[in-house]
Steps between C-alpha positions, in 0.01 A plus 500: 500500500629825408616826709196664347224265537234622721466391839252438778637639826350498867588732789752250770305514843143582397233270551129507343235509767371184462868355627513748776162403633603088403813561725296678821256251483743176480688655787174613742384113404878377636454752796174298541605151503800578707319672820179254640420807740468694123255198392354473824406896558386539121228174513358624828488872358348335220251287677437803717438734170206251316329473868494876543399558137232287579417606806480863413362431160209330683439787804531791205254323279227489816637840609393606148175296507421646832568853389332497189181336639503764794560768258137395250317415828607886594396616140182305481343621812601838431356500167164345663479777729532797283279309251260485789510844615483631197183289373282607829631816437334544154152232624481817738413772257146520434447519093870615446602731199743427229729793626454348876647161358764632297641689757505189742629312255777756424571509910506121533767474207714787600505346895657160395827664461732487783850364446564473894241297541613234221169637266633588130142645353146362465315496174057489461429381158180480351387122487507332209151374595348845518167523301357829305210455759709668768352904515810667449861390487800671691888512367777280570690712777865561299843543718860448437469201783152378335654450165808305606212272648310467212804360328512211773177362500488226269182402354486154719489698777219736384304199381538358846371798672213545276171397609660375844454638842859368631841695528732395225877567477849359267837605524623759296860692507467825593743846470569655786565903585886425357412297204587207615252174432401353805228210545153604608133396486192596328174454665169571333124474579181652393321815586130556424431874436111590526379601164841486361545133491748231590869654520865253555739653737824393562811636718834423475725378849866491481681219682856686493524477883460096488737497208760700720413302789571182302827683392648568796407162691678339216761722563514470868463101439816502213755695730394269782525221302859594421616564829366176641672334162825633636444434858442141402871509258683637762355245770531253282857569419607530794318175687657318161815662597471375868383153426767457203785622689588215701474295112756763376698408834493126425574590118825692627609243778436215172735725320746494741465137544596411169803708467585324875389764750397190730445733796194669335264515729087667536394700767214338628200661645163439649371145479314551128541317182773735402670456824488112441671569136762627690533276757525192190720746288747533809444060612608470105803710534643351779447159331665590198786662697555201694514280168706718338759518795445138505588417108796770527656285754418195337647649174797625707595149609427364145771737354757501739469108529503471094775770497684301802459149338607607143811650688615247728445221198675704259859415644483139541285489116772671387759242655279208393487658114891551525518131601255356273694717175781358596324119484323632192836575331610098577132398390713340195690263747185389668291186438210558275231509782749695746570778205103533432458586874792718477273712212157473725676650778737760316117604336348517820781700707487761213111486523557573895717775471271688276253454723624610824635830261151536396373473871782741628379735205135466576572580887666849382161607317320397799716729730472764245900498486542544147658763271563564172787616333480632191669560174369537115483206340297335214262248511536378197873399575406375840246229323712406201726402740281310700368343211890378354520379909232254485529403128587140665184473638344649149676181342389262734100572465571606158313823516623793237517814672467856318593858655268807349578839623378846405621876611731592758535190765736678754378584862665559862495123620708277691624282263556233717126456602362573150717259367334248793143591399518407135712220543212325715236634251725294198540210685184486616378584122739167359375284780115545375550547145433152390757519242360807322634826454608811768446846447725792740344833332661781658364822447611887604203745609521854632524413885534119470708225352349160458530147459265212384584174551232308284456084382310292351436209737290381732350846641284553807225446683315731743561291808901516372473864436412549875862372637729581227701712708429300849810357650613162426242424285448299203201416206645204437651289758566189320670709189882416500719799496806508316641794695407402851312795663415601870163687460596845618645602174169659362450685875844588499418675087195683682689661765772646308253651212350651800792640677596644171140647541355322191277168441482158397220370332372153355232401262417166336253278327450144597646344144592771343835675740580693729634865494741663783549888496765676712452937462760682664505863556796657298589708868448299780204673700323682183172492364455261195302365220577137374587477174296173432146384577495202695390210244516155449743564213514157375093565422579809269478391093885765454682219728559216260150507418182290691619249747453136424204296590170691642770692787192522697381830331237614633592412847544849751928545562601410835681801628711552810631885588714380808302696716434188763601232663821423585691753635313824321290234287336403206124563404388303181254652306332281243798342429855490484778312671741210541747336682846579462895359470823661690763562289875437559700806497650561126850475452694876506603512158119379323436738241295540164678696218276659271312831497165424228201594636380109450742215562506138563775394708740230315477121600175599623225167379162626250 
C-alpha cells in the first residue's frame, strides 16, 4: 500500500459510549459478586422497594377513591340544595312575570361562581323538552363562566338529566384562575320555571384541593418511603457487616493457615452459632498444628536417618566396590559360575552406589540445601552429548535417536544438573521406545530454552501419569532394564528444573508414546514462556507421520505437571506418565560433533 493511500485513523484513548458504559457496568457487576453484604443490602432494598410500591400504590389509590367520592358527595348535595332553594323560591311567586324570571335566572347563574369555594360557574339551559305551549320563554343567562360550562356538558349527560328528577354529575377537566387544567365535576338537574317551562341547570365543582391533597400525600409517602429504604440499607449493612465479620475472620485465619500461620486463632464470644464457628475454627487449628508439628518431626527423622544411612554406608560401599573391581578385573581367571557372580555383584555394587548418591541428593532438596551455580551454556551441546554418552544403550534396544533444534538454545544453567535432567529423560525415552525412533527437539524462546524428549513406545496410562515423578517408582516392574536404575532419577530431574525455577512436564498416550518437556528460564529466577506446547509428539502427523496400529487415538493424554506426590509431587491430568530408568554417569570426554539443525547420531540402529 502506498504513502498516499487514504487511511482510516482513530483518536488512541477514546472510547465510544457504549464501551464506557460496557466497562462500568462489568466492573459494578464484579463489585457485586465480590461483596455478599453488596448482594445482601441490594435484594432486601429491593424486596423492600416492590412491598412499598405496593403498599403505597394500594393506600394512594383508596386515598384517591376516598377523596374523590367525598369530593361528588360534597358537590351533589350542594347542587341539591341550591336546586332546592332556588325551585321554592320561584313555586313562591304568585303568577310570576317573564322579567321576574329572567332576573332570577340571571342571579342564580351569576351566584355559582366562587373559586374559593371549589364552584367554577353554573349554566340554566332551556330543556330540550320544552314545548311551544309554555306562555312565554326567557333567555339562556350568558357569562364568561357559563360558557366554559356549556362546552363541558356532553349530550349523555343532558339526556340523562332530561325528564328526570335526580342530580346527575361526570367528570370533566376544568381551568383554573392560572390556566392550569385541573379535574372537576359537573352536576346537573332540572328546574321547572312557572309559565316558562322546564329549564337544565348545571354547575361546575373543582376538585383541585383533592388533587393537591393526593399530591402531597404522595409526596409525603415517596420521601418517607426513601428514608425508611435507606434506614433499612444502612441496617442492613451494617447487621451483614456484624454477622459476616467473624466469616471474614475465619477467611483471614484460613489464609494464614495455608501459608503456615498455625497459631491463627478466633476470638470467641458469646455462646451463639457464630461463637461456636469459632470455637470449631480454633479446635481445627490446634489439630492441624499438632499434625503438622507432628509430620515435621516425623519428616525430620526421615531425612536425617536417610541422610545418616546413605553416609555411614557410603564408606564401606565404596570399600566393597574397590574390592569387588578389583575381583571384577580377575573375573577372567575365575571359574565360569564364580566369574558370572563376579558380574551380578560388580552390577549390583554400582547399582548401590547410585543409589545411596541419589538418596544423599534427595536429602539436600528436602533440607532446602541446594544452590546453583551458574554459567552460560547451551542446551543443545549439553544433549548431544548426552545422547553420544548413552549411544551404547541406543545400540542395545536398537532405537535411532534424532536431535531437532531451533533459535538460540543458550541459558544461565548449571550444566552439571541440566546435563542430569536430560540424560534421565533419554534413557528413560530408549528404555520405552520399543525399538522405534527418539526425538530431543530443542528449541530457543524469548525467556525460555527447552527440551522435548519424545518416543514412540509404549506410552501412558492415567493411573501411570499419576506417579511419574513419585520416588522409586516404576510402570513396569517386571520390564528388564538394561541400564539398571534406582527410581529417584525422574524426582531427582524435577527438583533441579525447579531450583533452576523452571518445569518438567510429561504427556503420553497409552499405544501411541510418551512426551517429556523440560522449560528452563534463560535467567534463573525470571518470568518465562515455554517455547513448546506440551503434546504427545509422537501423535502429531510432522513427526514421521501417524503412528502405527490404532495408537489409541482417541483416547484423553495422560498428563503429569510434577506438581504432587513425592517430594513436591505429581498430579496426572487425563493422562500422562511412566516409569523411569537411572542412568550411569557418561564418560568425560562423550561428545557429538556436528552442528545441522537435524542429525542422527552414527552407529545409532533405524
Amino acid at each position: 500500500m502506498s504513502s498516499w493511500e487514504a487511511r482510516t485513523f482513530r483518536p488512541r484513548g477514546r472510547r465510544s459510549l457504549a464501551d464506557r458504559l460496557r466497562e462500568r457496568y462489568a466492573s459494578v457487576r464484579a463489585w457485586i459478586r465480590m461483596s455478599l453484604t453488596v448482594r445482601v443490602v441490594a435484594l432486601i432494598v429491593l424486596v423492600g422497594i416492590v412491598f412499598i410500591g405496593l403498599v403505597g400504590a394500594f393506600i394512594l389509590s383508596q386515598v384517591r377513591t376516598q377523596l374523590f367520592d367525598r369530593a361528588v358527595t360534597s358537590g351533589v348535595d350542594q347542587f341539591s340544595s341550591t336546586r332546592l332553594k332556588t325551585q321554592r323560591t320561584i313555586n313562591s311567586l304568585a303568577s310570576p312575570t317573564a322579567g321576574q324570571l329572567q332576573q332570577l335566572a340571571n342571579e342564580l347563574v351569576l351566584s355559582q361562581y366562587d373559586p374559593v369555594q371549589s364552584i367554577m360557574g353554573g349554566a340554566l339551559l332551556r330543556s330540550r323538552a320544552h314545548t311551544s305551549a309554555s306562555s312565554f320563554s326567557i333567555a339562556e343567562p350568558s357569562t364568561q363562566s357559563s360558557t366554559r360550562i356549556r362546552t363541558l356538558i356532553s349530550a349523555e349527560m343532558r339526556d340523562s338529566v332530561r325528564g328526570s328528577s335526580a342530580v346527575h354529575w361526570q367528570s370533566v377537566a376544568l381551568s383554573n384562575e392560572k390556566g392550569r387544567t385541573v379535574p372537576g365535576i359537573v352536576v346537573g338537574g332540572e328546574l321547572n320555571l312557572p309559565g316558562a317551562g322546564t329549564y337544565e341547570f348545571y354547575v361546575a365543582y373543582s376538585l383541585e384541593s383533592e388533587m393537591y391533597a393526593i399530591q402531597l400525600m404522595t409526596n409525603v409517602l415517596t420521601v418517607g418511603a426513601i428514608v425508611l429504604l435507606l434506614f433499612i440499607a444502612i441496617a442492613t449493612g451494617f447487621v451483614v457487616r456484624m454477622v459476616l465479620q467473624p466469616v471474614r475472620e475465619a477467611s483471614k485465619n484460613a489464609r494464614l493457615l495455608s501459608e503456615g500461620g498455625f497459631d491463627a486463632r478466633m476470638a470467641i464470644k458469646g455462646e451463639d452459632e457464630l461463637a461456636q464457628l469459632a470455637r470449631s475454627f480454633n479446635q481445627m487449628a490446634s489439630s492441624l498444628s499438632d499434625q503438622f508439628e507432628q509430620l515435621d518431626r516425623m519428616s525430620k527423622v526421615q531425612q536425617e536417618f536417610v541422610s545418616a544411612v546413605s553416609h555411614e554406608l557410603r564408606s564401606p560401599v565404596t570399600t566393597i566396590r574397590m574390592a569387588g573391581e578389583l575381583i571384577y578385573d580377575k573375573r577372567g581367571d575365575l571359574p565360569p559360575a564364580l566369574r558370572r557372580s563376579t558380574e551380578l555383584q560388580h552390577d549390583q555394587l554400582i547399582n548401590l552406589d547410585m543409589m545411596l548418591s541419589d538418596l544423599l541428593e534427595i536429602s539436600r532438596f528436602d533440607a532446602g540445601a541446594m544452590s546453583l551455580a551458574t554459567e552460560p551454556a547451551d542446551l543443545l551441546d549439553i544433549a548431544r552429548q548426552v545422547v553420544a554418552s548413552q549411544q551404547p544403550l541406543a545400540e542395545a534396544n536398537e532405537v535411532e535417536v534424532v536431535i531437532e533444534s531451533r533459535g538460540e538454545t543458550t541459558a544461565k544453567v548449571e550444566p552439571r544438573r541440566i546435563e542430569r535432567i536430560i540424560r534421565n529423560l533419554v534413557v528413560n525415552a530408549l528404555e520405552h521406545a520399543e525399538a522405534r525412533p527418539v526425538r530431543i527437539l530443542v528449541v530457543g524462546g524469548e525467556t525460555a530454552v527447552a527440551v522435548e524428549v519424545s518416543d514412540r513406545g509404549i506410552g501412558l496410562t492415567e493411573e501411570q501419569a499419576a506417579h511419574v515423578f513419585d520416588r522409586f517408582w516404576r510402570a513396569d516392574t517386571a520390564r528388564v532394564r538394561k541400564s539398571g536404575g534406582t527410581g529417584l532419577g525422574l524426582t531427582i530431574a524435577r527438583e533441579d528444573a525447579l531450583l533452576h525455577g523452571g518445569r518438567l512436564q510429561c504427556v503420553g498416550r497409552e499405544g501411541v508414546g510418551a512426551t517429556f518437556l523440560l522449560t528452563i528460564p534463560r535467567d534463573a529466577g525470571e518470568t518465562w514462556t515455554s517455547p513448546i506446547q506440551l503434546r504427545v509428539a509422537a501423535a502429531v502427523e510432522e513427526w514421521g507421520g501417524e503412528p502405527e496400529g490404532d495408537g489409541g487415538r482417541g483416547e484423553p493424554d495422560a498428563r503429569s505437571d510434577g506438581e504432587g506426590p513425592g517430594g513436591r509431587g505429581a498430579t496426572a491430568g487425563p493422562g500422562e506418565s511412566r516409569g523411569e530408568s537411572r542412568a550411569p554417569d557418561p564418560p568425560a570426554s562423550a561428545s557429538v560433533e556436528g552442528e545441522d539443525d537435524v542429525e542422527t547420531p552414527k552407529g545409532s540402529a533405524s
